[in-house]
N, C-alpha and C positions, 0 to 999 in steps of 0.2 A: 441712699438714705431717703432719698423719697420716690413714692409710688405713685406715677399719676398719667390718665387715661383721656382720651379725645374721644368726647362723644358730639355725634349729628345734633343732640339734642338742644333745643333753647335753653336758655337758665332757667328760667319759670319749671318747664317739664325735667329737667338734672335735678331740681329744687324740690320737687315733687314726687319722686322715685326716689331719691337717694332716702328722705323720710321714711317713705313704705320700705323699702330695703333696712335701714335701718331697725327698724318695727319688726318687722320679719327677723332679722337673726339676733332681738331679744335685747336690745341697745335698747337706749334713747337720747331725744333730742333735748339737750338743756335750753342749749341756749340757739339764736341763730343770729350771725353780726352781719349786716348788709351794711360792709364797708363804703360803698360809692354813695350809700344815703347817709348814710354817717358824716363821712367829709364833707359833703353838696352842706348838709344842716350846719356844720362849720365853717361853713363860705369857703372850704376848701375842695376848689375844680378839681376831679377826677371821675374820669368818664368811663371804664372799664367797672364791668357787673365785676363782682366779689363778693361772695358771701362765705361765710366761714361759720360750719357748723362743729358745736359742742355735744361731745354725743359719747356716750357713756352704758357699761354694762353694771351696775352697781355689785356684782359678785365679785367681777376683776377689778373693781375700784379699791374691795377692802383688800382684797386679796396681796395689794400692793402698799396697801396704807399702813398695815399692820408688818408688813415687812418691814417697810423703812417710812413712813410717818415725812419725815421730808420731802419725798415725792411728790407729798402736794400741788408743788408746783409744777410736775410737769401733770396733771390731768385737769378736765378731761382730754379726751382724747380730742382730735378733732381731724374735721375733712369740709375740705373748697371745694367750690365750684366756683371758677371764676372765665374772663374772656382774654384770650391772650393771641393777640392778630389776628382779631375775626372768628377764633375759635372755642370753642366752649370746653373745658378740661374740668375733669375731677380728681382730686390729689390727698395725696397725707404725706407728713413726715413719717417713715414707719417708726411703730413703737418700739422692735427689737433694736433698730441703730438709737433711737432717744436713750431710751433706760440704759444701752452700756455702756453710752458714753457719761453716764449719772452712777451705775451699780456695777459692780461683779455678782452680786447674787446668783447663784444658779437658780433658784427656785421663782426668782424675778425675769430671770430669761425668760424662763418656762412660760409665765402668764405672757410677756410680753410678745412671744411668738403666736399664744394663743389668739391673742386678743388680734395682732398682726394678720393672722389667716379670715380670722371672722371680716378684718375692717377691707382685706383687699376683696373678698367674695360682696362686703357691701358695698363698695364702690362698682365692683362687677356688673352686679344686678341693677346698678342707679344708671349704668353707662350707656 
């Protein structure tokens, strides 16, 4: 159910690649949550980088909305980069395990493998 990769890289440089990567196979980046600054700004101590990106191809967005309109909630899509034992990883939940455990749709599969292939080739590239 989830896809996720160990890279040599810093967070800073995973954070900066994964964007260009992103950008490159035609996504983008809505939003970007840097958890550990988030909590620290709520007086809540958490020492491990996490950042979690919102990132979206607005064609497979409708693609999915106009299907089932409910879906809402589970987009955008999104992809970490977070530190876990000293290590710097890049990850998703994949989108084809999300949506079927939300649809049967077959034509929902369809996008959701599309979108699946584009988001592990941009993690690839960010890695």
């Amino acid at each position: 159910m989830k896809y996720i990769v160990t890279t040599s890289k810093s967070i800073e440089q995973a954070s900066d690649d994964l964007q260009k990567a992103v950008t490159d196979h035609k996504f983008g980046v809505l939003h970007i949550h840097n958890i550990k600054e988030t909590l620290n700004k709520k007086g809540v101590e958490f020492s491990n980088e996490c950042r979690i990106f919102e990132v979206c191809n607005p064609h497979k967005a409708k693609e999915v909305l106009t299907n089932d309109i409910s879906l809402n909630m589970a987009l955008p899509c999104r992809i970490s980069i977070y530190e876990d034992h000293g290590e710097t990883k890049i990850g998703m939940i994949k989108p084809s395990a999300l949506l079927a455990s939300l649809s049967d749709s077959a034509s929902l599969k369809k996008v959701a493998d599309e979108v699946e292939a584009i988001s592990i080739q941009i993690i690839d590239q960010a890695q």
